[in-house]
N, C-alpha and C positions, 0 to 999 in steps of 0.2 A: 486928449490927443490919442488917438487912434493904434494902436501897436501893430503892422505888419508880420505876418506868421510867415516865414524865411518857404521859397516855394520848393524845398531840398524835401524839410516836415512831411509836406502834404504828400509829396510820393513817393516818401516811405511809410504815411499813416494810413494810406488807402490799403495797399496789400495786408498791410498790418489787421485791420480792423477788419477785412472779408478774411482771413484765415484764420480769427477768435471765434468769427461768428460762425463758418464753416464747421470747427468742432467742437462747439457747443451745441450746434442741428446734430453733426453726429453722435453725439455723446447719450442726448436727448434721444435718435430713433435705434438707438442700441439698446437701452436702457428696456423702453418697449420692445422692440424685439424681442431680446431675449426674456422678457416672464410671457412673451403669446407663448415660445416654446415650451416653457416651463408646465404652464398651465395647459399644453398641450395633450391629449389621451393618446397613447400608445398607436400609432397605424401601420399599415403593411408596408406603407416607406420607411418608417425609422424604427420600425423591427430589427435587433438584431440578431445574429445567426449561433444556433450552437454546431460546432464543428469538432468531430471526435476523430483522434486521431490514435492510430495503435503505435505503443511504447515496448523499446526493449530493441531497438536496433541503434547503429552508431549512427547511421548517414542519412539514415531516412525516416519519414514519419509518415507509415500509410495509412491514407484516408478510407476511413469506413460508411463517414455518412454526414449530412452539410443539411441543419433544420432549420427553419423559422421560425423564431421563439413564440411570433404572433398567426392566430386561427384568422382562416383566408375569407374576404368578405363575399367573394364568388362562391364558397359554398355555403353563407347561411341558409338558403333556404334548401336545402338539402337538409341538415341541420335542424331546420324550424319543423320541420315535416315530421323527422321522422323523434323529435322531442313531445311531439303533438302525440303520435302513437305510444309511446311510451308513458305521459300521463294517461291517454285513455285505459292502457291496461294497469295500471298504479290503481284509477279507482272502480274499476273490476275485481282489484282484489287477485289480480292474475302475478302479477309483478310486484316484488319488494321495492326493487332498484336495480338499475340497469345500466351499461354503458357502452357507447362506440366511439370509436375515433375510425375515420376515415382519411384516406390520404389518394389525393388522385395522379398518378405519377404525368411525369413531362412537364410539369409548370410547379412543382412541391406543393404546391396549395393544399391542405389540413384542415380537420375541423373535429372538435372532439364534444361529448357531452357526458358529462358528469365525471370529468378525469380524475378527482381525488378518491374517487371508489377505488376498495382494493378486493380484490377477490382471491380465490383459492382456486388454482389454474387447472387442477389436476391432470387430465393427459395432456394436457397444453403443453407440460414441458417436456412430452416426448420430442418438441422439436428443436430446442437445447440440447437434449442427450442426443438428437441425430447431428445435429453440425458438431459437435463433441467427438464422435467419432469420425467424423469425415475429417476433421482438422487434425486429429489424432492420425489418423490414415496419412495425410500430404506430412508430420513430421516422420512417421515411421511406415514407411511402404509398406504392404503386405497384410497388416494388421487387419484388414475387411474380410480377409481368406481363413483367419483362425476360424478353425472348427470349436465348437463348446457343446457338450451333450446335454440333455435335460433330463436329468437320473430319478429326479424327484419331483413331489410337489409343492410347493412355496404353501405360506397357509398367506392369507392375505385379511385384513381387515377393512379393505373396500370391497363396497358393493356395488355393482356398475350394470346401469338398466342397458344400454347401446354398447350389445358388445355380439361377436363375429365369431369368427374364425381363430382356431390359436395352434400353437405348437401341437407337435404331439410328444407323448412321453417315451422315452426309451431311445428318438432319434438325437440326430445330431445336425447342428446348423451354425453352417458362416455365420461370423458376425454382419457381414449383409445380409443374409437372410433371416438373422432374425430384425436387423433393422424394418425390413419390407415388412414383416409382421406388425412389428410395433408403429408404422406410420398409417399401413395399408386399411390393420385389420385391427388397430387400437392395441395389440393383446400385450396383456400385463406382465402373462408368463415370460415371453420374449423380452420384455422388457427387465424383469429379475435378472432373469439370464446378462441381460447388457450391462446391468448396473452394478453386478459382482465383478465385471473384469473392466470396467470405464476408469479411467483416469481422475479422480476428482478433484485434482488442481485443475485440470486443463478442463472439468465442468464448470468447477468456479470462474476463471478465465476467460469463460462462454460469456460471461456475465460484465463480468467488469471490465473487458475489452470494448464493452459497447456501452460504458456509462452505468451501468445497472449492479445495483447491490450484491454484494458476494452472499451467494444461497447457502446455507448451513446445514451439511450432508448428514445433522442430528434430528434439526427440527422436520416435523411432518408435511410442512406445504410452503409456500413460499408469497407470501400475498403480492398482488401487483397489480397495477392499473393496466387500462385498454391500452394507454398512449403507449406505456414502457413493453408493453410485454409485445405489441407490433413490431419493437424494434429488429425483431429475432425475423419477418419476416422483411422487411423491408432491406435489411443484410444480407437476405437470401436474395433478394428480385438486384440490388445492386452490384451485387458478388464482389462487396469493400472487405468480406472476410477470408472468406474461402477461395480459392481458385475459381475461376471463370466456369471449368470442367463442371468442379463439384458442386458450386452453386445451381448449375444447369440440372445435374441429376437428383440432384435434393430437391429441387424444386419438382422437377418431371415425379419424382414419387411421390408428393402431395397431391398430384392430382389424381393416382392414385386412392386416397380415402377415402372408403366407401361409405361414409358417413352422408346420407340424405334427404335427412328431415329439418336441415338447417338453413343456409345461405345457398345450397344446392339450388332450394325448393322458387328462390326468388329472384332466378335468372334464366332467360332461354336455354335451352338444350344446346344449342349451338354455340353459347359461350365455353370459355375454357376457366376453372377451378382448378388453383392448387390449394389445402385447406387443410385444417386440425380441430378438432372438434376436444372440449374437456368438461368432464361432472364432477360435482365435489357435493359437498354440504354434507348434511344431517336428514336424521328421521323431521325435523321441521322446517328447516329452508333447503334447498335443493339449489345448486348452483350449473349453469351449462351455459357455455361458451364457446366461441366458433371465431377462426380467424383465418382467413384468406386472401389468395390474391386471385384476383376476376381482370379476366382477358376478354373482351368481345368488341372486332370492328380495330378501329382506334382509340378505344379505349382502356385504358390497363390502370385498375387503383385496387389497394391495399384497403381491407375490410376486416376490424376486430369488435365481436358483441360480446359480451359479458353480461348475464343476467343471473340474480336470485329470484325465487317462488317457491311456492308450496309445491308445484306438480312440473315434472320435468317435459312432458309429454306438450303442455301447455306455453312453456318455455321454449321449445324448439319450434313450436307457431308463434312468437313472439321473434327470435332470429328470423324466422324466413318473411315476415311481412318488413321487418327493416329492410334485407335485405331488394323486397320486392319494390321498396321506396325508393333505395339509394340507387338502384340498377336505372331506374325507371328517370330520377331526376342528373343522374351521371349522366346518365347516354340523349 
């Protein structure tokens, strides 16, 4: 005999049985989901950002500079190009190792090659010791106006092939003036002179206000990659450190540098350069570096090469064909 199932059952067993089954589908396309993620490689969408922020006030935390952690796919072949150049002179024998990083402003897009190189910057951090004092300046006004004489001659133990114009002996010069020396005209002297009466917490500070390892005013050089050591210009073209003012005029004297066997050599005359040029190494590797920021049109991006070789001469045709790449496939 047949058993009757009460008709109350069935229309509480129906809702019943589509809402097990409902999440056990969801349970089942989560599951999946989340290892596609998992197994997912890093892309410019789930890139995340580093954002440095400067410490030491109560109320507020000002922003210096907002990166993406991940290199932008709209510049690989900027990138491909100018990595191609750089093995062809690898096996010429012209190039040890070399590096750029590139950064094209208005959109952040990045793109670096061979970032874990570290180099020895040598004038390169004239332009630390210049925002050094200019920041030093907006805490203590006036300090650009000190007069400093140059009584003497410093004995030096660099040798330096690309060099200018320098102080003279017996006068006397602002601390901006001998600034404009030390950016303009590279000169060392002026630079001695800066670096007896600089600040050197507030050089260190230069440093680690922007994420970057505190320099050791003992050791001789300061090794650093292309990515890290752009930071110092990229701070300048966004003025997250300095005054709006002084970021302006630090930048306007870089374009200044009369340096132009480098990235000069691999842009129209009618673009604008502000730039730093530095040589380091030895009687067997030679090191020379060039880092800029190029204005031409609507285009405005940040450019730093870092190369070792045997011959420096050979090396500043090795910047300017990068250069003549990146111009060429930026614009």
């Amino acid at each position: 005999m047949k058993q009757k199932i009460p008709r109350y059952y069935l229309i509480f067993s129906i809702p019943l049985v589509s809402l097990i089954t409902i999440l056990v589908c969801y349970f089942i396309y989560s599951n999946k989901v989340q290892a596609a993620v998992e197994n997912t490689p890093p892309t410019e969408q789930n890139c995340s950002y580093v954002i440095k922020r400067l410490k030491g006030y109560t109320y507020i935390r000002p922003l210096v500079y907002i990166q993406s952690r991940c290199q932008s796919e709209s510049l690989f072949p900027v990138r491909d190009a100018v990595q191609q150049l750089i093995d062809g002179y690898k096996q010429a024998g012209v190039l040890t190792s070399a590096s750029v990083y590139l950064r094209v402003f208005g959109h952040g897009d990045w793109v670096c090659i061979n970032d874990t190189e570290t180099y020895r910057p040598g004038s390169l951090l004239k332009v630390p010791e210049l925002i050094t004092f200019l920041r030093e300046n907006e805490l203590h006004p006036g300090l650009l106006d000190k007069m400093i004489k140059y009584d003497h001659i410093y004995q030096s133990n660099k040798s330096v092939v690309f060099t200018s114009k320098s102080i003279e002996l017996g006068k006397s010069y602002s601390i901006r003036e001998l600034l404009r020396f030390m950016i303009e005209y590279s000169d060392n002297n002026a630079t001695i002179l800066l670096n007896n009466c600089m600040d050197a917490n507030q050089f260190k500070k230069t440093f680690t206000d922007l994420g970057l390892k505190e320099p050791s005013m003992q050791a001789s050089d300061y090794p650093v990659t292309s990515k890290d050591y752009s930071l110092f210009f990229e701070e300048l073209y966004n003025a997250g450190y300095l005054t709006i003012e002084d970021s302006e005029n630090a930048v306007e004297l870089l374009t200044k540098c009369n340096f132009k066997d480098g990235l000069m050599c691999g842009i129209p005359q009618d673009a604008l350069i502000a730039h730093k040029f530095g040589e380091a190494g030895d009687n067997n590797i030679h090191e020379l570096h060039e880092a800029g920021i190029i204005i031409s049109g609507n285009k405005r991006y940040q450019i730093t090469v870092m190369t070792k070789g045997k011959d420096l001469k050979q090396l500043s045709d090795v910047i300017k064909n990068i250069s003549k790449i990146v111009y060429q496939k930026v614009n």
